[in-house]
N, C-alpha and C positions, 0 to 999 in steps of 0.2 A: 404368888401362887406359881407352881414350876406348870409346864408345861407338859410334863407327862400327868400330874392332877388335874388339870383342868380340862385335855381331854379325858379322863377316864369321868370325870364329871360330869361333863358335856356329850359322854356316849351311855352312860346309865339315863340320864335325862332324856337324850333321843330314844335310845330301847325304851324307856316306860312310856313315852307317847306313842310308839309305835306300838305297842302292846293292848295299850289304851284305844286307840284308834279300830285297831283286829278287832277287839273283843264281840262289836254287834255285829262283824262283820262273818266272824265266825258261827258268832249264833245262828245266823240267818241262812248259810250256808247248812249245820246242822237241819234245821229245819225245812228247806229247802231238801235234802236227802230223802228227809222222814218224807214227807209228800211226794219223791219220785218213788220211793219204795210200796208204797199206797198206791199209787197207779198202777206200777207192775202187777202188783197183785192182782187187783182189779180188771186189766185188760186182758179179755178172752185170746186165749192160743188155743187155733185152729190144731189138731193132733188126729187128720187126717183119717178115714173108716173107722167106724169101732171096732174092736177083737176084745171077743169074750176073755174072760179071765186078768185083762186089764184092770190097775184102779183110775179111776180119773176125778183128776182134782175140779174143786171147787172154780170155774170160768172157763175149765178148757170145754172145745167146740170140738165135735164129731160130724162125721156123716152117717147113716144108717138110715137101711131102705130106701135109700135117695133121698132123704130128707136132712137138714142138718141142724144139728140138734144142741146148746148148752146146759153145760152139768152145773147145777145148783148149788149141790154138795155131795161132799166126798163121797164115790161108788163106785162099784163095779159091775152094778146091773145094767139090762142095757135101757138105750132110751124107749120111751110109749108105754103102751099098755097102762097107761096112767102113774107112772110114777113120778113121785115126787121129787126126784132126785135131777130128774132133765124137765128142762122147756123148748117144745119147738123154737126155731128160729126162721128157719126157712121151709115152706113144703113142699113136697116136691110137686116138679110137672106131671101133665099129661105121659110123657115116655121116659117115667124112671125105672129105672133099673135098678132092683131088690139089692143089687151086689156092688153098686156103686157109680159101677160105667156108664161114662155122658151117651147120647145117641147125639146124631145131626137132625136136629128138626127139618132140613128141607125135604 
């Protein structure tokens, strides 16, 4: 056997284990993807006051009336008055402020 055939033998041979070898390794990494893109989703992003005429998706977190608030599902209403679309998360104190701004409790 020459030597230029028995490496191309011996590197088809290497490349198919190597190939072999990847293959769960790739899967797993797929997978691995699918489950960080499913967190993303899932993890609430804070988007700061609500303003009317906004849509807000499904996890994002508001402030309004002092209180701060997650959107359920997709809307543009605002949160309270009993809608379905928010759930409190946090309520506010004793000195909130309708408009957003902290005071200094001292």
């Amino acid at each position: 056997m020459a030597d230029e055939q028995l490496e191309e033998m011996l590197g088809r041979t290497v490349g198919e284990a190597i190939a072999e070898a990847l293959r769960p390794l790739r899967k797993e990494i797929a997978e691995l993807k699918a489950q960080l893109e499913a967190v993303k989703a899932a993890t609430p992003k804070y988007l700061g006051v609500f303003r009317e005429g906004r849509v807000y998706d499904e996890n994002s977190m508001v402030t309004h009336d002092g209180s701060v608030w997650h959107c359920n599902q997709r809307t543009s209403t605002p949160p309270g008055n009993g809608s379905a679309s928010w759930t409190l998360a946090v309520r506010h104190g004793r000195d909130r402020d309708p408009r957003g701004a902290t005071h200094d409790a001292r």
